[in-house]
C-alpha positions, 0 to 999 in steps of 0.5 A, a space after each residue: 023138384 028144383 035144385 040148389 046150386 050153391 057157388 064153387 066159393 064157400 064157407 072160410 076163406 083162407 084168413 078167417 080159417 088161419 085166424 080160427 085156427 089160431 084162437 082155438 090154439 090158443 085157447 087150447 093153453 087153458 091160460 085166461 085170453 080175450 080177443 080186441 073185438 070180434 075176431 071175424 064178422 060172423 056171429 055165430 063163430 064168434 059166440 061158440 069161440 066165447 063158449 070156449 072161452 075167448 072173451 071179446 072186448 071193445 077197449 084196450 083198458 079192459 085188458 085182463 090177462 097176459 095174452 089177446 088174440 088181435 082180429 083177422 081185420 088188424 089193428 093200428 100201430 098205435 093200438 098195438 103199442 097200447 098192447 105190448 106196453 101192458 106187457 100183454 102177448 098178442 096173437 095176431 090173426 091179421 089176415 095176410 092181405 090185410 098186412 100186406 095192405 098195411 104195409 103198402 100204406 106206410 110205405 106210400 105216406 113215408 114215399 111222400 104219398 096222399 094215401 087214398 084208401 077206398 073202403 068204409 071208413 066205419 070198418 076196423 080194417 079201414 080204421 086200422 090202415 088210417 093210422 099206418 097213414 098218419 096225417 096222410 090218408 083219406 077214405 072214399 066209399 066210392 066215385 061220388 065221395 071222390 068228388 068232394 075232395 079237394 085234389 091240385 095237380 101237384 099232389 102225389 096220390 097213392 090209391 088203395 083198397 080195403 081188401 074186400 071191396 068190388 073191383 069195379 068200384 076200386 076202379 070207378 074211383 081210380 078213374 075219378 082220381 084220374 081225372 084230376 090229373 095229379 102230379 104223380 098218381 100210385 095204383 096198387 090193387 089190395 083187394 084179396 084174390 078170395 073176394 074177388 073170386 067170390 064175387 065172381 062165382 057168385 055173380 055167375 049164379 046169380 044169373 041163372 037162378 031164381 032165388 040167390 041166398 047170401 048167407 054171412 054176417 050182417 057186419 061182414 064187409 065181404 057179405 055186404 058186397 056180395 049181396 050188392 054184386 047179386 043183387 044188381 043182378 037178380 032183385 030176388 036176393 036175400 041176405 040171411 045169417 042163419 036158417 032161421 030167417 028163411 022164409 016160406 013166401 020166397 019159396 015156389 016149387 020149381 024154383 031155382 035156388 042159388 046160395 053163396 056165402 061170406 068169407 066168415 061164414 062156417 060151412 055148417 051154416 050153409 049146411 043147415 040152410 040148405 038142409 032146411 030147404 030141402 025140409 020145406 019141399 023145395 028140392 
């Protein structure tokens, strides 16, 4: 019988942990909260928080209560004003990388610095670095977005990224940049360890199974990029959230099955898939 092997990084990374944490504390004070958007991509973890207690919302506006809980993706400077001039305490889960990212891009655009930011401009981490950047920030998906720009050679460009992006497309833009050889050019790495060592991990099983599992939210840029990273190089790889979306054709006796997961996806997820391969005779 085929074995399952799942990659030496699992379940919560250090900042998902820390910011569920820190909701349950909180909830814990029995005191009417909300958090600002999902507190992590995952969700399953986000409606059993909701069972608790802790009620999402997508707008400031809708702000009841003294208290609300800020998501492992940070919020804008702006935001946070919003927030303190209601009078209105924050719980901030801010994943360290990310304030760290935060941090680094207002010091670059205060230095006088482009900041380019290499992520998804859709995603609320990267919305958020935008505005530590005002006037000053430009986001690129990758090299290809990096050829519309329009750069001189008298620009002062720092580079970033979001903290979960590939390292290898971090660097595919740093060298584009590169080439337009701008006046002064800043490099500075924010991808978390964790992405990178997940990545990594899963890239090694990848290569040795004949079935890589993903296992993480559909929203979850971390998720996503792990599914990109196996599926360069196995073409049988499936993203799935829970163990409910496994399906029988994928399965054959003697197969090899690989699994990784995002950093918001809950070890008692991985452990329901995996216990449901096991019931279909796999392993």
């Amino acid at each position: 019988m085929a074995p399952v092997k799942l990659t030496s990084k699992t379940g919560f990374c250090f900042g998902v942990r820390r910011a569920v944490t820190m909701a349950e504390a909180a909830l814990d004070k029995k005191k009417p909260i909300c958090s600002l958007g999902s507190i992590i991509h995952n969700r399953q973890v986000v409606e059993e928080l909701s069972r608790k207690g802790l009620k999402v919302i997508r707008d400031v506006r809708a702000l009841k209560g003294n208290m609300v809980v800020i998501s492992s993706h940070g919020i804008s400077p702006k935001v946070a004003r919003s927030i303190l001039d209601k009078g209105v305490k924050i719980v901030d889960t801010t994943c360290p990388f990310v304030l760290n990212a935060q941090k680094i891009t207002r010091r670059l655009s205060e230095g006088g610095y482009k900041v380019l930011i290499v992520g998804d401009a859709r995603h609320p981490e990267v919305r958020a670095l935008v505005d530590f950047a005002p006037g000053n920030a430009i986001v690129v998906k990758n090299k290809e977005d990096v050829k519309a720009l329009k750069l001189s050679h008298n620009d002062r460009v720092g580079i970033i990224s979001q903290t979960t992006q590939s390292t290898s497309n971090f660097l595919d833009v740093v060298k584009e940049i590169s080439a337009y050889k701008p006046k002064e050019l800043r490099v500075i790495n924010t991808i978390c360890n964790d992405a990178e060592e997940r990545q990594g991990a899963a890239r090694e099983i990848a290569k040795v199974v004949d079935l890589m599992l993903v296992v993480g939210g559909k929203d979850s840029a971390n998720t996503k990029r792990l599914f990109e990273v196996c599926k360069a190089i196995s073409n049988n790889t499936h993203l799935i959230e829970t163990e409910k979306q496994l399906k029988n054709e994928w399965f054959r006796s003697g197969k090899v099955v690989g699994i990784t997961s995002g950093a918001s996806t809950p070890d008692w997820i991985i452990k329901k898939i995996v216990d449901k391969i096991k019931q279909k005779g796999v392993v």
